[in-house]
C-alpha positions in Angstrom: 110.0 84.3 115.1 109.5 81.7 117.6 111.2 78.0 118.2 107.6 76.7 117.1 106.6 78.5 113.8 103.4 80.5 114.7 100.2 79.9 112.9 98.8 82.8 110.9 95.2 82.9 109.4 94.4 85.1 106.1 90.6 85.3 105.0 90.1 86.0 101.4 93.3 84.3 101.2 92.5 82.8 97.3 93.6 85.4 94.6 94.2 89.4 95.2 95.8 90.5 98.2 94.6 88.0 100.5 96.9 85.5 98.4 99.9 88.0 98.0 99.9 88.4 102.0 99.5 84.5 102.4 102.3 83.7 100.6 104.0 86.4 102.3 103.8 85.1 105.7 104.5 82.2 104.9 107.9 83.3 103.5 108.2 84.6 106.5 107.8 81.6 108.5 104.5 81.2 109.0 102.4 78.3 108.8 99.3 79.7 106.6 95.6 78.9 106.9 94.2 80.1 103.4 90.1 81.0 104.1 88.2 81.2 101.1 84.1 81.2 100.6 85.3 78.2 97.7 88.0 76.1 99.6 89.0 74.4 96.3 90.6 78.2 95.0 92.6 78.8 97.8 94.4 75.3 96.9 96.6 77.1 94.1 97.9 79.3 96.7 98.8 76.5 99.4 100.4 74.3 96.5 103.0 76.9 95.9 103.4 77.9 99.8 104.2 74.0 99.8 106.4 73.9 96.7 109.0 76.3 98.2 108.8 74.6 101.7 106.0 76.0 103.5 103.3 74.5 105.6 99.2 75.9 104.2 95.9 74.7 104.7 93.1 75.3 102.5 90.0 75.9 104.8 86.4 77.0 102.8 84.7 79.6 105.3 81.6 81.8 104.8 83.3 84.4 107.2 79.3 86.0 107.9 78.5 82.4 109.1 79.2 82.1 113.2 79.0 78.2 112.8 80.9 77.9 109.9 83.5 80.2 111.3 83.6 78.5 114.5 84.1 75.0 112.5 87.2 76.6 110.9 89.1 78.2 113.3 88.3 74.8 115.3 90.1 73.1 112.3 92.8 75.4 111.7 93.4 75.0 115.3 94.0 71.1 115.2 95.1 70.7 111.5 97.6 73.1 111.1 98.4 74.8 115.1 96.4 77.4 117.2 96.0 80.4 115.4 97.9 83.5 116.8 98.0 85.8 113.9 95.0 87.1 112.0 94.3 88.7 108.7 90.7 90.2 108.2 90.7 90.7 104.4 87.6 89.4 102.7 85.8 91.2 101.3 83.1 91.9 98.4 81.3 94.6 96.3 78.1 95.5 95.7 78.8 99.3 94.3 76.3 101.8 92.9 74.9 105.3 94.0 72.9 105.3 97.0 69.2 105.6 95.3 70.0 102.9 93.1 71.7 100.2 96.8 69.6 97.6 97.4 69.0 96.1 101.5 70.8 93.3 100.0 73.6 95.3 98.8 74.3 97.3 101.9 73.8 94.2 104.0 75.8 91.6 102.0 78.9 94.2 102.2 78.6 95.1 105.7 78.0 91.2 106.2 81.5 89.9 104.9 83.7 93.1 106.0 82.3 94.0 109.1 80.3 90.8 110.5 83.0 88.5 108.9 85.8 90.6 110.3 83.7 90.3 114.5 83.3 86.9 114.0 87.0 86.0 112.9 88.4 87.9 115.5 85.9 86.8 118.2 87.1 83.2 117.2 90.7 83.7 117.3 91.6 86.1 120.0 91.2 83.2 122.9 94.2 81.1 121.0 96.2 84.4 120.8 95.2 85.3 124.9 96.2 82.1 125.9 99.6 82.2 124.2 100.1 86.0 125.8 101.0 87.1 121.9 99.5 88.0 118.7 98.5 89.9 116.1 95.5 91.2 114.4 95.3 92.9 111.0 92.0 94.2 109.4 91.9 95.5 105.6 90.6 98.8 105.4 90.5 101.0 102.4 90.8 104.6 101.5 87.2 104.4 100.5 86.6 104.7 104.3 87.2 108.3 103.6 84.4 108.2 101.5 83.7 107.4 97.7 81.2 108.0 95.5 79.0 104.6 94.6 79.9 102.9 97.6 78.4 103.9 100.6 78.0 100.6 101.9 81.9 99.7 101.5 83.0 102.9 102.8 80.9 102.5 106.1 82.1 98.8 106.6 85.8 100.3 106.0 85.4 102.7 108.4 83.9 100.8 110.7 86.5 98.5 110.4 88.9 101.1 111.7 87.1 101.7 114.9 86.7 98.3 115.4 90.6 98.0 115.5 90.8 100.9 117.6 88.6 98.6 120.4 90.4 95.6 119.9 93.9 97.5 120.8 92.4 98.8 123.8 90.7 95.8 124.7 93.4 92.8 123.8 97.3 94.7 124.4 97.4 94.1 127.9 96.8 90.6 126.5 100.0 90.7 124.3 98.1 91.2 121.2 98.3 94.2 118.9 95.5 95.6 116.4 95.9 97.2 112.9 94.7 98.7 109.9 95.8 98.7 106.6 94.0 100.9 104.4 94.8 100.0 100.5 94.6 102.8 97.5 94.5 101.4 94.1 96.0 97.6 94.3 96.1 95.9 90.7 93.4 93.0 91.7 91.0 90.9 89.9 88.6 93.1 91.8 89.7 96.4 90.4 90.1 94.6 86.6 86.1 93.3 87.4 85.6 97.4 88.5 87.0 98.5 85.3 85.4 96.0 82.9 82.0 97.6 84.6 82.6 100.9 83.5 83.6 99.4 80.3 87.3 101.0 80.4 90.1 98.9 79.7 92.4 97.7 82.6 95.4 99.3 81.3 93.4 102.4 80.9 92.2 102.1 84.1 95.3 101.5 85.6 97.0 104.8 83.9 94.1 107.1 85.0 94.4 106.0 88.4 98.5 106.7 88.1 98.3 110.0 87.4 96.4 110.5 90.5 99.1 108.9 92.9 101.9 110.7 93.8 104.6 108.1 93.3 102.8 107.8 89.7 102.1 104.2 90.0 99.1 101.7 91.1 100.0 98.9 93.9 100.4 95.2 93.6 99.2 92.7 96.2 103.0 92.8 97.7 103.2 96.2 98.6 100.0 95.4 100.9 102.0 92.1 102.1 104.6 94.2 102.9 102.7 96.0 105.3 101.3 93.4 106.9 104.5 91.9 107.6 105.4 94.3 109.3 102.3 94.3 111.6 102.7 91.0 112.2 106.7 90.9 113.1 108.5 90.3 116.6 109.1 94.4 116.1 105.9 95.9 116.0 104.8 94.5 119.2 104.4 98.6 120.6 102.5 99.6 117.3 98.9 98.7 118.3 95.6 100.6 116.6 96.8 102.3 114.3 95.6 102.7 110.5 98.0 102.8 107.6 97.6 104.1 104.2 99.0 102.0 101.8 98.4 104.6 98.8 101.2 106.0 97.1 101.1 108.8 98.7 98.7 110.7 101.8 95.6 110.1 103.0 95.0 110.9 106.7 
């Protein structure tokens, strides 16, 4: 790390694997903006970054909103130190089979993913020029590969990993690295909300997913963190736009 801790950003940051990577980082050492559509629920996860030492700011962003973005990142910027790492991992659902998507579903998820994810980075990526360093991480999913019910979310996945691929080509002679991390199943309150919509129980959920991973389990929010830890770290600075499958076991 460096003398002066380095400031990280995390969108989504309030519950899920947006909060397991926030507290992550800032474990790491890390001082942590939490972005969150409600600022008031990413509070929880900045009260316990602060309980065990850390420094976290709670920021309430719209991430498809270019003013509202810019107002943050401004804030983050003076409140809590300019922003040279970057975590694009909002995200929303609006599943069903293609006859059945709505306009408002397709753009609504292609809103927050992929407009969210352009407007972030477009934000931040002058703090990280300026410093010569930093990192970028972007949330894919192995739904980019294509799932039934969720054409929209697939196509903002995937886009998301050829929008990585540009930014690694366009930022690392700037000192800044671009990745992907592309989930399988991760035990979230969005995958208990996916479950209660089929009207399966979690636990029943969970198993049938299980038996369809080879290391026979489902993820937690850490084993994400993990990954983006890594992205983030001193180390990785000659791993730049690449995408990796966080799924138990191989994807592509």
């Amino acid at each position: 790390m460096a003398t002066t801790p380095r400031t990280a950003v995390v969108t989504g940051g309030a519950r899920g694997i947006g909060a397991g990577v926030a507290k992550r980082l800032a474990a790491d050492g890390f001082a942590v903006a939490v972005l969150d559509l409600d600022e008031a629920a990413s509070k929880p996860v900045v009260e316990e970054i602060e309980r065990v030492g850390g420094r976290a700011l709670a920021v309430g962003v719209d991430v498809a909103d270019e003013q509202a973005v810019r107002a943050g990142v401004d804030r983050i910027a003076v409140d809590l130190g300019e922003p040279t790492v970057l975590v694009n991992n909002a995200g929303i659902l609006r599943d069903n089979l293609l006859f059945k998507m709505t306009a408002d579903d397709w753009d609504a998820v292609i809103g927050v993913h992929l407009r969210g994810s352009f407007l972030m980075t477009r934000a931040v990526q002058g703090y990280m020029t300026k410093a010569g360093w930093g990192r970028i991480v972007n949330l894919s999913s192995t739904s980019a590969l294509g799932n039934r019910g969720q054409a929209n979310y697939a196509a903002a996945k995937s886009g998301l990993q050829g929008f990585t691929k540009t930014l690694a080509i366009e930022l690392g002679k700037f000192g800044v690295t671009a990745n992907a991390i592309a989930p399988g199943f991760i035990e979230t309150e969005m995958t208990a909300a996916t479950a209660e919509r089929v009207g399966v129980p979690f636990e029943e959920f969970k198993a049938a997913a299980a038996a369809q991973i080879p290391v026979a389990r489902t993820g937690v929010p850490a084993d994400i963190a993990h990954a983006v830890s890594f992205f983030v770290s001193e180390g990785a600075g000659f791993v730049s736009g690449q995408v990796l499958y966080v799924a138990g076991g191989p994807k592509a």
